[in-house]
C-alpha positions as CSV (number, residue, x, y, z in Angstrom):
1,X,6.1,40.6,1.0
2,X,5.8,42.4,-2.5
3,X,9.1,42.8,-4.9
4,X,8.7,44.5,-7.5
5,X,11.8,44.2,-9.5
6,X,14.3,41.4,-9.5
7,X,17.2,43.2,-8.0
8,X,15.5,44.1,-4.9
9,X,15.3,41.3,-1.9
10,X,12.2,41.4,0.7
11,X,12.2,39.4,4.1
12,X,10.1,38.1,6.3
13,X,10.3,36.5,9.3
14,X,7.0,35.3,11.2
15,X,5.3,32.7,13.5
16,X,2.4,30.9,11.5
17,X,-0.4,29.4,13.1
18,X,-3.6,27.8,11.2
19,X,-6.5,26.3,13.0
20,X,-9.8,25.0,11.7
21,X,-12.2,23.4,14.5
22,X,-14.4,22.5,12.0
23,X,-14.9,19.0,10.4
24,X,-13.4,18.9,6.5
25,X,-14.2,16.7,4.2
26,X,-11.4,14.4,2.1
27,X,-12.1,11.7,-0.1
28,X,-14.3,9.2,1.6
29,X,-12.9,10.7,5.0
30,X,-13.4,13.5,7.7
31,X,-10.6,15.1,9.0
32,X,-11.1,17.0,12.5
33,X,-9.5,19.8,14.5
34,X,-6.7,20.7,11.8
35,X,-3.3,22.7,13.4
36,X,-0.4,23.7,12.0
37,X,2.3,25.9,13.2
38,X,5.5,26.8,11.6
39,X,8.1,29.3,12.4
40,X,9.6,31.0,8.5
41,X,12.3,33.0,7.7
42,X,12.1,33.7,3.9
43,X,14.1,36.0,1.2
44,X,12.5,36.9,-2.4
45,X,15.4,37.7,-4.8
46,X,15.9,37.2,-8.5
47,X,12.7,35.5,-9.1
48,X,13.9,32.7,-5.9
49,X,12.0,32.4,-3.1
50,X,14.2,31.1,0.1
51,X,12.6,29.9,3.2
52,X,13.5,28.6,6.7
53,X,10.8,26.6,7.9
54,X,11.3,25.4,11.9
55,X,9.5,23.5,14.7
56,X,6.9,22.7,12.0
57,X,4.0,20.8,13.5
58,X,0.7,19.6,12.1
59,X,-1.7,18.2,14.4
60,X,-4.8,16.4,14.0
61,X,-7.4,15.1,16.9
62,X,-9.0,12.5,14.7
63,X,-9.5,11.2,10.9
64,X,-12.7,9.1,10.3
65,X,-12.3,6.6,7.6
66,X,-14.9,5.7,5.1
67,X,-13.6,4.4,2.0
68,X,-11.5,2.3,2.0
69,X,-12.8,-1.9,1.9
70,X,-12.7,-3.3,5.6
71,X,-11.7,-0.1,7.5
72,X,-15.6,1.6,7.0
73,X,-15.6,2.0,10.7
74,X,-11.9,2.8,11.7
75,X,-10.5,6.1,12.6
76,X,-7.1,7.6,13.6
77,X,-6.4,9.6,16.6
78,X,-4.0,12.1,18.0
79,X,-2.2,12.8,14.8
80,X,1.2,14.6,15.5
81,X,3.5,15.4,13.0
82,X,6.6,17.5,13.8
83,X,9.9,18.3,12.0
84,X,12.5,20.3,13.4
85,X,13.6,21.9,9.9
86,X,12.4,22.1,6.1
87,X,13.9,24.6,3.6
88,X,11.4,25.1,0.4
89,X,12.5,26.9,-2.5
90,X,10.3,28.6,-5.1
91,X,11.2,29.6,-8.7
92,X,10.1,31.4,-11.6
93,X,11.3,31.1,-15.3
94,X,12.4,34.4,-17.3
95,X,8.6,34.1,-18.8
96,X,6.8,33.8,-15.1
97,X,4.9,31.3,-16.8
98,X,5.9,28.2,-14.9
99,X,7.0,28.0,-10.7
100,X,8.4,25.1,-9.4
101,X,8.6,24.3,-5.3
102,X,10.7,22.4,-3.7
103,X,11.0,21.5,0.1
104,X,13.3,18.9,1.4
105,X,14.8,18.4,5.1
106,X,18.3,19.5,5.9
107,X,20.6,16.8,6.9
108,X,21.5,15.9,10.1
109,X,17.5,16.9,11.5
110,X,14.6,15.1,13.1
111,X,10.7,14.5,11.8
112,X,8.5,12.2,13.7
113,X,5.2,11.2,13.6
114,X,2.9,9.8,16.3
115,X,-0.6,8.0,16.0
116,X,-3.0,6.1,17.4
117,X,-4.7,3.9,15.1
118,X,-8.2,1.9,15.8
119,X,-9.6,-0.9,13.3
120,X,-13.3,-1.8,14.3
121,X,-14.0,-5.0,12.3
122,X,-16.8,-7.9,11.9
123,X,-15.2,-11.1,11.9
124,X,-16.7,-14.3,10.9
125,X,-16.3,-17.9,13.1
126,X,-17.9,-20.9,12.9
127,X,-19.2,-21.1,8.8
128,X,-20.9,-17.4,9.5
129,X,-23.0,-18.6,12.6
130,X,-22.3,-15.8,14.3
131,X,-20.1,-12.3,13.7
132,X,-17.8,-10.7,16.1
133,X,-16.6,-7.2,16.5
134,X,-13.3,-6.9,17.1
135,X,-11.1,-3.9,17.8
136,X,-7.7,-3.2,16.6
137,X,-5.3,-0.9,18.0
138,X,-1.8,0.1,16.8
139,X,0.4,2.8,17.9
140,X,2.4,4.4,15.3
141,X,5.8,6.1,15.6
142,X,7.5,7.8,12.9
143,X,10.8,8.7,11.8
144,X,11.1,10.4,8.5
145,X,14.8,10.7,6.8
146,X,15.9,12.9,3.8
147,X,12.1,14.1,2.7
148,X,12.0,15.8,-0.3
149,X,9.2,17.4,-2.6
150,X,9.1,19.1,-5.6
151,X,6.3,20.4,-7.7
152,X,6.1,22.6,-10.9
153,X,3.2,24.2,-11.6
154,X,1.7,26.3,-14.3
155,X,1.1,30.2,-13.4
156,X,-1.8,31.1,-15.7
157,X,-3.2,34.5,-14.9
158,X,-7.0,35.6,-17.0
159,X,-6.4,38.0,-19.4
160,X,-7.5,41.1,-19.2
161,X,-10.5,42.5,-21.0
162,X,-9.7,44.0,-24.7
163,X,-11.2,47.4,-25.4
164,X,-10.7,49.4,-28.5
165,X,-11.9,52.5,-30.2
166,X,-11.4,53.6,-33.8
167,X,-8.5,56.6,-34.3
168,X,-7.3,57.9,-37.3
169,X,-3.6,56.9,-36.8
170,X,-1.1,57.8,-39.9
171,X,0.9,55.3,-41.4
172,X,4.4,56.8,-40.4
173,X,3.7,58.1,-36.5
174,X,5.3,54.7,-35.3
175,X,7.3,51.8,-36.5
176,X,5.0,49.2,-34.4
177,X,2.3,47.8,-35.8
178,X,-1.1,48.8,-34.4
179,X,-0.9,44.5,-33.4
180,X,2.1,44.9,-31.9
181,X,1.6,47.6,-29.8
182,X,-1.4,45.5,-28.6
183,X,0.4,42.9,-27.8
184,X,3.2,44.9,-26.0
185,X,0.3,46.3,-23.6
186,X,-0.6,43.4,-22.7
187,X,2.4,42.1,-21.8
188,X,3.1,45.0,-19.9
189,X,-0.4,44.8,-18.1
190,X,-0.1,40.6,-17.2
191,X,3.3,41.9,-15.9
192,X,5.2,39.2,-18.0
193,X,8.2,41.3,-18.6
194,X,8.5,42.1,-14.5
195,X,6.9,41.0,-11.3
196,X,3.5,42.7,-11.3
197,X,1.9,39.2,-12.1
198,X,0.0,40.7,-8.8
199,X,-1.6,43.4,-10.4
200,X,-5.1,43.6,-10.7
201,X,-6.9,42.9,-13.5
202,X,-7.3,46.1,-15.9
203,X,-9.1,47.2,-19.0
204,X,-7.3,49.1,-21.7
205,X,-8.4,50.9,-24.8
206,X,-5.8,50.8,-27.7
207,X,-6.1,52.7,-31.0
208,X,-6.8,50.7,-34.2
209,X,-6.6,51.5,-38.3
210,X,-10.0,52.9,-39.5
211,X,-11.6,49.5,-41.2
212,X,-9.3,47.0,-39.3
213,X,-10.8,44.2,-38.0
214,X,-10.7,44.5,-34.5
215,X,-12.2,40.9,-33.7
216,X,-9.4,39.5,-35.3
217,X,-6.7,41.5,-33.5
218,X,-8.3,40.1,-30.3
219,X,-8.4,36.6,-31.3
220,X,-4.8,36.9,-32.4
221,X,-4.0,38.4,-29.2
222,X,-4.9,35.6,-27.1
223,X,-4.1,32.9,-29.2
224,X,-0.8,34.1,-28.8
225,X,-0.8,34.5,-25.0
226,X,-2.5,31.1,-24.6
227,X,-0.1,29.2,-26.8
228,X,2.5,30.3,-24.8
229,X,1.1,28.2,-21.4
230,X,0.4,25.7,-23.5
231,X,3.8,24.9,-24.9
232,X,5.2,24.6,-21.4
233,X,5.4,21.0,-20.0
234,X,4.8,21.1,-16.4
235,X,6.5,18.3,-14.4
236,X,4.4,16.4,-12.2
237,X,5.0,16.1,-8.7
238,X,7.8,14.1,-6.9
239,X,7.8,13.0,-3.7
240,X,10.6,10.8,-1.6
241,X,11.5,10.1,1.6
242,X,13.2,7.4,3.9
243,X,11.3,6.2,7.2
244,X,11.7,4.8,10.2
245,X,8.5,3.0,12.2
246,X,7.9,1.6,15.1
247,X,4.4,-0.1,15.3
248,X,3.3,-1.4,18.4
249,X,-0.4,-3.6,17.9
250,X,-3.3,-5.7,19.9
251,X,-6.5,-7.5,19.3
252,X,-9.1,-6.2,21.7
253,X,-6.9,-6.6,25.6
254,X,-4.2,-9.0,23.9
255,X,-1.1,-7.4,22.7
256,X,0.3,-8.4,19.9
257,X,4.0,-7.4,20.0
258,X,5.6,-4.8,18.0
259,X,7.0,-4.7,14.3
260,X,9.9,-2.4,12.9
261,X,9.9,-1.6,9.6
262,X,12.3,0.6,7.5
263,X,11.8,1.6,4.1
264,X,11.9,4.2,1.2
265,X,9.0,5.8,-0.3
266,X,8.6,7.7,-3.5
267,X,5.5,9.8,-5.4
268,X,6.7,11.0,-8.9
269,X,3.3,12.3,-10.4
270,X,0.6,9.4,-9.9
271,X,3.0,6.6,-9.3
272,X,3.8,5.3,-5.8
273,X,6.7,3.3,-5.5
274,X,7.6,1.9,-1.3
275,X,10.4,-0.4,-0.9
276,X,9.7,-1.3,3.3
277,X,11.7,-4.1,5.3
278,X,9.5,-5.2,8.8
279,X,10.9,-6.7,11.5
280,X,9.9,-7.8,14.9
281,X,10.8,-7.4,18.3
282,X,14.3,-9.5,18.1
283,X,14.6,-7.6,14.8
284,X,14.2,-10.6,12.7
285,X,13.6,-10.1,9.5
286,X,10.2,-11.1,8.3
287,X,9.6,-9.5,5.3
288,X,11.1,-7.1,2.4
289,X,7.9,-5.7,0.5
290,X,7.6,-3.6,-2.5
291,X,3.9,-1.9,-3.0
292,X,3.9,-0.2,-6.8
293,X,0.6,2.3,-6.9
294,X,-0.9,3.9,-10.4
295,X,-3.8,6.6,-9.0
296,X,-4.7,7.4,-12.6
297,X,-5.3,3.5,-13.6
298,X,-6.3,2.0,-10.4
299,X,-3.6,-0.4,-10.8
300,X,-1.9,-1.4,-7.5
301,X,1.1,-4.7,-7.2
302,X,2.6,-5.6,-4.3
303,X,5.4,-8.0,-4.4
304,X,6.6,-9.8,-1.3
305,X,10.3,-10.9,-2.5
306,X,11.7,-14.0,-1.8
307,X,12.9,-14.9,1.7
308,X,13.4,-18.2,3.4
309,X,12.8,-18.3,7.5
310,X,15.6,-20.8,9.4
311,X,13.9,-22.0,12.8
312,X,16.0,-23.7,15.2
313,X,14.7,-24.9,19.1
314,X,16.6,-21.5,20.2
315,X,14.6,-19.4,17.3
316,X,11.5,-21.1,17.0
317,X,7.9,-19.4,15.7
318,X,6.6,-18.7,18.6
319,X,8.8,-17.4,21.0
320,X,11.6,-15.4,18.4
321,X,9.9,-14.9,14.9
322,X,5.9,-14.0,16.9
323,X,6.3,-13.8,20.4
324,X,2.8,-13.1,20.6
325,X,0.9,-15.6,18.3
326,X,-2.6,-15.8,18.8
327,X,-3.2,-19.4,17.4
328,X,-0.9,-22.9,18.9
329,X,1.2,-23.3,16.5
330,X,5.4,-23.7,16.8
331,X,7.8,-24.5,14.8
332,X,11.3,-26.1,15.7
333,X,13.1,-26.8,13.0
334,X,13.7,-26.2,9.4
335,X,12.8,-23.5,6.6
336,X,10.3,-22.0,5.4
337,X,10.6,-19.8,1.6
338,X,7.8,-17.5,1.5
339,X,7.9,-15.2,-2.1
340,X,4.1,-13.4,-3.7
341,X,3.4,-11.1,-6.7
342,X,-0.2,-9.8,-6.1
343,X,-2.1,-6.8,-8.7
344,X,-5.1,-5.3,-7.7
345,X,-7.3,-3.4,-10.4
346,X,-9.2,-0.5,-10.1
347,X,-12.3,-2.8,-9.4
348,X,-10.7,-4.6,-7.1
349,X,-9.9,-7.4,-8.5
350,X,-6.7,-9.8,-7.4
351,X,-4.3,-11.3,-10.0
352,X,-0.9,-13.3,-9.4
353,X,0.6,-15.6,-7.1
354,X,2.2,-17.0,-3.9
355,X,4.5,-19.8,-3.5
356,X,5.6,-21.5,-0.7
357,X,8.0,-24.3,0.0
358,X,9.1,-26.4,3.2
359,X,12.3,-28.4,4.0
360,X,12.2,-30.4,6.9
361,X,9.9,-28.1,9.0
362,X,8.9,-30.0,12.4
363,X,6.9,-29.0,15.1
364,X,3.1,-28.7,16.7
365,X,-0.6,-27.2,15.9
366,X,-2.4,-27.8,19.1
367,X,-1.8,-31.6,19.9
368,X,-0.8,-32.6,16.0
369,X,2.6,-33.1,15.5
370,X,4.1,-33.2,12.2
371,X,8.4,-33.7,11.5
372,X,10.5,-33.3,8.4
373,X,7.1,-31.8,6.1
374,X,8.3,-31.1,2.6
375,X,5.9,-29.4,0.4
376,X,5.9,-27.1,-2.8
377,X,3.0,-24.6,-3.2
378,X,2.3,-22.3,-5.8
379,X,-0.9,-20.7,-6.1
380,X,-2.0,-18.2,-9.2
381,X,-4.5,-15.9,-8.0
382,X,-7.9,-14.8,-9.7
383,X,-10.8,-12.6,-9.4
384,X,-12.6,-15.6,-9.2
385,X,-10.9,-17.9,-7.3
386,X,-7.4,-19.7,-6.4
387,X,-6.1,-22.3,-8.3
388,X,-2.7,-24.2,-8.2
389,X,0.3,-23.3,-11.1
390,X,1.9,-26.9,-10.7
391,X,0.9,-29.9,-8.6
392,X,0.8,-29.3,-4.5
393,X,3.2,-31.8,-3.1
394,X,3.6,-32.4,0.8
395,X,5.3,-34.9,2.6
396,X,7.4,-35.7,5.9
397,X,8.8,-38.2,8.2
398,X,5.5,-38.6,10.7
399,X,2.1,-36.9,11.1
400,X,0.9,-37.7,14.3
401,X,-3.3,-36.7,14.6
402,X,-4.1,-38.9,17.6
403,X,-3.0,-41.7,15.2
404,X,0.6,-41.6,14.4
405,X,1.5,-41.6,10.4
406,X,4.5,-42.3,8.9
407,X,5.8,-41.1,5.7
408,X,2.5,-39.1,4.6
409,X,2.6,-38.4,0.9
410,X,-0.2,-36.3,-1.1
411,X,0.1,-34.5,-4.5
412,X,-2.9,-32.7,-5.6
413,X,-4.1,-29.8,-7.6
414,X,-7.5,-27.9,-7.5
415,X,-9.0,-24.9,-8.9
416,X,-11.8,-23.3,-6.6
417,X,-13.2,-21.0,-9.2
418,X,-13.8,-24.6,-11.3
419,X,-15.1,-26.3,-8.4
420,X,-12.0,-28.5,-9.5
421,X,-10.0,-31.0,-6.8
422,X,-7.7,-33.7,-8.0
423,X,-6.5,-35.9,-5.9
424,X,-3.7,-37.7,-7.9
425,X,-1.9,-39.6,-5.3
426,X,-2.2,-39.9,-1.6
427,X,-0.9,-42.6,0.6
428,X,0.9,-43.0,4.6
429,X,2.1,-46.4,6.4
430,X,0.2,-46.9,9.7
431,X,0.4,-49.6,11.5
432,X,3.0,-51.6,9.6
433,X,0.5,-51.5,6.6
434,X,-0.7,-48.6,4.2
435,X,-3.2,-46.4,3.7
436,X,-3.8,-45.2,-0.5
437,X,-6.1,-42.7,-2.2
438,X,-6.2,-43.8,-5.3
439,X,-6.9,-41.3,-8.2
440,X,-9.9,-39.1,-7.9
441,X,-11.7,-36.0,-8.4
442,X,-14.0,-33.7,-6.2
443,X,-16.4,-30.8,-7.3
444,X,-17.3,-29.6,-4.0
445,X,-14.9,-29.9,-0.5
446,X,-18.6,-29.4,1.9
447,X,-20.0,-32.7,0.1
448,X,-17.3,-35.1,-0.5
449,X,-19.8,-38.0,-1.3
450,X,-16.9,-40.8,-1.7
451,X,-13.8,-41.1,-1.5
452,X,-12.1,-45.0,-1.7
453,X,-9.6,-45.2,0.9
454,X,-7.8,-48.9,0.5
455,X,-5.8,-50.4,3.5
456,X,-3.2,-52.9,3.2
457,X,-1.0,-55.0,5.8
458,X,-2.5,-52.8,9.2
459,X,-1.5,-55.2,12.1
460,X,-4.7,-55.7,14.3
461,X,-2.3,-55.9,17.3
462,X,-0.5,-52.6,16.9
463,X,-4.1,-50.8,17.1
464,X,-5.5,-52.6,19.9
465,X,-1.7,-52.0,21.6
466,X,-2.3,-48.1,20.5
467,X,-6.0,-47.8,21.8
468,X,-4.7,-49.4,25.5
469,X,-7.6,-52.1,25.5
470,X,-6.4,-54.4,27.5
471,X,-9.7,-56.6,27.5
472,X,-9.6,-56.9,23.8
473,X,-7.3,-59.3,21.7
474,X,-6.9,-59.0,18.6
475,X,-4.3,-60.7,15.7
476,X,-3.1,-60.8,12.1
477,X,-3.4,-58.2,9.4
478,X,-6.3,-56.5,7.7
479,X,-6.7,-55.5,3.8
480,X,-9.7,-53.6,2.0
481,X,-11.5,-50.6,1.3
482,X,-13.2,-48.4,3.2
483,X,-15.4,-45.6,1.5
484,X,-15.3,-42.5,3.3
485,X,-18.1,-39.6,2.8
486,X,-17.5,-35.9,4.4
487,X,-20.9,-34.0,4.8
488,X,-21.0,-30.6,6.4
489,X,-18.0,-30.9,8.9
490,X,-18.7,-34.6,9.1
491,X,-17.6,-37.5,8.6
492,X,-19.3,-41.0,7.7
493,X,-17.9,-44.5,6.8
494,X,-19.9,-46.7,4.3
C-alpha cells in the first residue's frame, strides 16, 4: 500500500500471521513462542489511515518472570488473548511531521483473556527453622470492555546529504534566493509538501553565488528543518480500558476459592491509574482498591478505601466472606472497618498507613473464643519499621484462652523500628478478682525480662471448681504480684 497523493485511496485487505519460536528477552523476563494473527481491512485517504482489525489473537506458551521481588521463580502459561474487533486509526498533520494512532474496540464486542498463572515461593515457619516451597496457581479469565489507545508520535526522517558546486548564477535569472531554492529542494526531496516521506534518501547538488559561504547555507538549512520537529509537542501515550476477571486460585492441592474483580484501568504517558472492586464467590464485596503507578519516578500508592465488613451467623467469615480459609478462624458477629494508604519508592521502600477498627466482633481462632472485641488500630508505615499513629485500644465482653476472662482491656503503643513497647494499661476480671499491668515499657518482644502482673480478689474456689479437682479444697481470696518473664517462646514465673 503506497499513495502518493492525498486524493487517491489504496486498500488492503489481508490475513496476518506473526510467529517467533524463539525465546525474547523483556525486562527482567523471557517471553516464549510469540503468535499473533489478525484479519485487516484498511483504506489510506487524505493523510487517514482506516483499519478493520478481526479475530485478533495473541498467544503466548509461557512468560518466565525474573524481576519482580518474590515472583524470581514464577512463570505464566498458555497466554491467550483474543478480541473479536479493533478499529485503529492513523493520522498525519498538513507538515507530516507528527502521526498519531489510535485503536479502540467497537461497542457491543468481546475481548477475553485466559492464563494460567504459577507462584513458586519459599516460605518461612517456625522462627526460620526450616523453609518450604510452596506453589501457587491461579487461573485467570479476562474480559476487557471499551479499550482504547492512542499514541502520537514524532515522524523524523534523516536529512539528506547537502552537495554543492560553485556556478556563476546572475543576479536577475530568478526571484528565489540561492537559500531558498535550497530549502525548497529539500522540502521537495523529504517529501514534506506530499507523501513521498518513503522516498529514499538522495543527494542533490544545488548552485551557489561565487564567494558564498556554503557551510553556512547548510547549517541554516538544517537548523531550520530540525527546529521544525522540535517545536512539535508530542502527546504521550494513553491507554484505558474497563475489565472484567474471574480468578480462580490454590495453595499447592487446596483450592482456595475464586475472586471477581471489576475495574477500570488507565495509562496516560507514565502514569498508571486502576480503580478495581474484588469480590468472592457469593459476590461479597471485599474490597474497592485504587493502585496509582509513576514509571519515570518509581513512585507506586495503593489505597485500599474504606469499607466496613457486617458478619452475621448466616454470613459469617468462613463460610460467606472465605469459603476456603486456610487458618481456624470465624467470625459471627459484628463489623469489621478495614481502610490503608501504602507508597512504595523506587527503592522499595513502604510509607503510610492501615487502620482498623472492631465493634462487637465475636467468634473463634482455634479453641479461643473472644465476644463483643472493640479495638482501634492505626498503624503508620516505615522503611524501617511499624509504629502505631495513636494508642492501640482493644477490649470485649469475654476472652476465653482455656481460662475464661472477662472484660479484657489493653491500650498500648509501640514502635518496632525503636525497639519501643508501651504498655500503658492492661487489666481483665478472672475469677471474681482482677488481673492489672501496671505501666511499663519493653525494648525487645523475644526477651521480655519482667513484667509485674498484680492479682486482686481471685476466689481460690472458683479455680479449683474450673480445674475439676475434686481431691483438692481450697477457700478465700488471693492478692499479690506475680512477675512474669517471656524468653524465646517461653514463659517463666518468678
Amino acid at each position: 500500500m503506497n499513495c502518493l497523493y492525498p486524493d487517491l485511496q489504496c486498500h488492503i485487505n489481508a490475513e496476518v500471521e506473526a510467529q517467533a519460536k524463539t525465546i525474547y528477552p523483556m525486562p527482567e523476563s523471557q517471553v516464549n513462542d510469540f503468535t499473533f494473527k489478525t484479519h485487516m481491512v484498511a483504506t489510506w485517504a487524505n493523510h487517514l489511515l482506516i483499519a478493520q482489525m478481526t479475530n485478533n489473537n495473541i498467544s503466548m506458551d509461557q512468560v518466565n518472570v525474573k524481576g519482580i521481588p518474590g515472583l524470581q521463580k514464577s512463570l505464566s502459561k498458555d497466554i491467550n488473548f483474543h478480541l473479536d474487533s479493533l478499529i485503529g486509526l492513523y493520522t498525519q498533520d498538513k507538515f507530516k511531521t507528527v502521526g498519531n494512532f489510535t485503536i479502540y474496540q467497537p461497542a457491543d464486542t468481546k475481548a477475553s483473556l485466559t492464563s494460567e498463572f504459577i507462584v513458586n515461593r519459599n516460605e518461612d515457619f517456625d522462627n526460620n527453622d526450616h523453609d518450604s516451597l510452596s506453589r501457587y496457581r491461579a487461573d485467570l479469565g479476562i474480559k476487557v470492555n471499551n479499550f482504547y489507545l492512542s499514541q502520537e508520535i514524532k515522524l523524523i526522517k534523516p536529512l539528506p546529504p547537502v552537495k554543492a558546486k560553485p556556478v556563476v548564477v546572475k543576479e536577475k535569472t530568478t526571484t528565489d534566493s540561492i537559500d531558498t531554492l535550497l530549502i525548497k529542494k529539500l522540502v521537495e526531496l523529504t517529501g514534506l509538501s506530499h507523501l513521498k516521506d518513503l522516498s529514499p534518501q538522495v543527494d542533490f547538488t544545488a548552485p551557489y553565488k561565487v564567494g558564498a559561504d556554503i557551510a553556512a547555507i547548510q547549517t541554516k538549512i538544517r537548523a531550520d528543518h530540525q527546529a521544525l520537529y522540535e517545536s512539535v509537542i508530542v502527546k504521550p501515550l494513553q491507554l484505558k480500558s474497563d475489565y472484567d476477571i474471574t480468578f480462580s486460585a490454590q495453595r499447592n492441592n487446596q483450592k482456595l476459592g475464586k475472586i471477581y474483580s471489576q475495574g477500570h484501568a488507565q495509562l496516560n504517558g507514565s502514569e498508571l491509574n486502576i480503580n478495581s472492586k474484588f469480590k468472592n464467590s457469593n459476590h461479597a464485596l471485599f474490597a474497592d482498591m485504587r493502585l496509582l503507578s509513576n514509571f519515570d519516578t518509581g513512585v507506586s500508592n495503593i489505597k485500599l478505601k474504606r469499607h466496613t465488613f457486617t458478619f452475621t451467623p448466616e454470613q459469617d467469615l468462613k463460610s460467606f466472606y472465605i469459603p476456603v480459609l486456610p487458618i481456624d478462624l470465624n467470625i459471627t458477629q459484628g463489623q469489621l472497618t478495614t481502610s490503608a494508604d501504602i507508597t512504595v519508592n523506587k527503592d522499595k521502600q513502604i510509607s503510610g498507613f492501615i487502620d482498623l477498627s472492631t465493634h462487637r466482633i465475636t467468634g473463634e481462632y482455634e479453641s479461643f473464643r473472644f465476644g463483643n472485641v472493640g479495638s482501634h488500630i492505626h498503624l503508620a508505615l516505615s522503611s524501617t519499621g511499624v509504629k502505631t499513629q495513636s494508642p492501640l485500644e482493644i477490649s470485649a465482653d469475654y476472652l476465653d484462652m482455656g481460662v475464661p476472662m472477662s472484660n479484657p482491656r489493653l491500650l498500648a503503643e509501640f514502635d518496632t523500628s525503636n525497639d519501643y513497647y508501651y504498655i500503658a494499661h492492661g487489666t481483665t476480671e478472672l475469677y471474681g478478682g482482677n488481673i492489672t499491668i501496671k505501666p511499663i515499657t519493653i525494648t525487645s518482644l523475644s526477651n521480655i525480662k519482667e513484667v509485674p502482673v498484680t492479682v486482686s480478689g481471685v476466689d481460690l474456689a472458683r479455680v479449683i471448681a474450673e480445674a475439676d479437682q475434686d481431691n483438692i479444697e481450697l477457700t478465700g481470696r488471693i492478692d499479690g504480684v506475680i512477675p512474669i518473664a517471656f524468653r524465646k517462646r517461653q514463659y517463666s514465673y518468678t
